[in-house]
N, C-alpha and C positions, 0 to 999 in steps of 0.2 A: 430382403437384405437391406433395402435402403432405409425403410421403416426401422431398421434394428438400428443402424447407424446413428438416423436425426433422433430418437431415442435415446442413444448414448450421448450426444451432446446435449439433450434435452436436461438430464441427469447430471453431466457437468456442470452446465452455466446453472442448475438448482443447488446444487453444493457450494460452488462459488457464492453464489448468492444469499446463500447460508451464513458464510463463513462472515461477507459485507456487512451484513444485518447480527450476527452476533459476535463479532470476534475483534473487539477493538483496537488489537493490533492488528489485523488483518488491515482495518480503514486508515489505520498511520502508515503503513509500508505501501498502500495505493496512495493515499494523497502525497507522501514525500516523490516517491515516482511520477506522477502525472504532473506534477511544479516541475520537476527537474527535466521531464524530457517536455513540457512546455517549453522550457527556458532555451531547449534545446534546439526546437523544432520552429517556433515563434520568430526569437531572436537571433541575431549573430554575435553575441557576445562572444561566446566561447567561440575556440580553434577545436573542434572535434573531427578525427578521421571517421571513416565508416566504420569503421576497424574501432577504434574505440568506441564511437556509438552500438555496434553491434555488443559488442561486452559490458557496457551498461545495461541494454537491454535485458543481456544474459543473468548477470547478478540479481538484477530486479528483480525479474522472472523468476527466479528460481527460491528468492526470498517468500514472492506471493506464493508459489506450489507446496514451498514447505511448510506455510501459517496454513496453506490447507489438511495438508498430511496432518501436522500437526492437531488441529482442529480433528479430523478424523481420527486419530490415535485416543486423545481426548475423550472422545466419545463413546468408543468402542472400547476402552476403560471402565468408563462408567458405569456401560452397559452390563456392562460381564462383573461387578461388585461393586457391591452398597457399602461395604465395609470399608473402612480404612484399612487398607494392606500396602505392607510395603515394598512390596514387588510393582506393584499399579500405580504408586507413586512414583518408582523410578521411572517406568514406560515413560509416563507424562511428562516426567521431567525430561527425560534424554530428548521426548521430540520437543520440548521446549526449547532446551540445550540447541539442537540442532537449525531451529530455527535462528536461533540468536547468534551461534557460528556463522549462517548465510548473511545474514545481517551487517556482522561487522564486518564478512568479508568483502561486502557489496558497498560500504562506507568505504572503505578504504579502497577499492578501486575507483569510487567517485573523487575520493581526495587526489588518487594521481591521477587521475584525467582532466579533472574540473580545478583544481589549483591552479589558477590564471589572475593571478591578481591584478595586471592590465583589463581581464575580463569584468570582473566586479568593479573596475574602477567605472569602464563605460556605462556598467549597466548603472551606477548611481549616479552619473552624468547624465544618462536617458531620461532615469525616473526625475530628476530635477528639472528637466526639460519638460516634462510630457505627466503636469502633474494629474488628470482626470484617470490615465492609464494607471498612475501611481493609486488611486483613490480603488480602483477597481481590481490592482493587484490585493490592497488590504482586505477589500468587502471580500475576495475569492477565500484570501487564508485565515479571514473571520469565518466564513459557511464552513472550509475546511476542520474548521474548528469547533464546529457544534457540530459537523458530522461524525468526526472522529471519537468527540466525548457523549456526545447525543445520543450516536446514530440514526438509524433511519426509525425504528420506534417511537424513539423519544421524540424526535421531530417530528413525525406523523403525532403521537397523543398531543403536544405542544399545540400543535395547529385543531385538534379533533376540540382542545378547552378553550380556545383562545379565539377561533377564528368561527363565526355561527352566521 
């Protein structure tokens, strides 16, 4: 039984990891999350309750499971016709759809939570203070940025042609 269990997580973090490596949007809805609850978790900029950090969490969360569903719908579209049909193009799209619902509903709980414009004012007082952290905030959402459009492919061939 326990062997079934690490098995079934074995098979999740593989799907997940699926999705990381092919799903572009999947790597933008992780790096917008891992900055934000950085900013979160790092600094005190912001005034967060538990209570609203937990429903950040939540929206998040919920946006990555559905770019996975998503992803799997996808798929298992594909699988099942070669054809262009338009039934199999709805499927795809509604979990599209669905995904882009969670999305914007996950933006828009970060705007009423994170709308602290005393908070962005310190945090550009910081980064003008603390310019090496500023230099390193950039290099982070530079990599974020060939990961996202990259991914981990492209960046592994990148380095297989370039690096000997």
């Amino acid at each position: 039984r326990m062997k079934n269990l690490a098995k079934s997580f074995v098979y999740a973090f593989k799907g997940i990891t699926y999705c990381l490596a092919h799903e572009r949007n999947m790597r933008i809805h992780l790096c917008f999350t891992l900055f934000m609850f950085g900013f979160l978790t790092v600094h005190d900029f912001f005034e967060v309750t538990k209570t609203q950090f937990a429903l950040l969490f939540a929206v998040c969360s919920s946006v990555l499971a559905l770019e996975c569903v998503n992803t799997a719908i996808e798929k298992s579209v594909d699988l099942s016709t070669k054809e262009i049909n338009p039934v199999a193009a709805i499927a795809k799209d509604a979990a599209a759809g669905a995904v882009l619902i969670a999305a914007i509903g996950s933006v828009a709980v970060g705007l009423a939570i994170l709308y602290q414009p005393d908070a962005f004012a310190k945090m550009a007082e910081y980064y003008k203070e603390n310019i090496p952290v500023l230099i390193a905030l950039i290099v982070s959402i530079a990599a974020a940025f060939v990961f996202v459009f990259a991914g981990p492919h492209g960046i592994k061939n990148f380095f297989k042609k370039n690096i000997k």
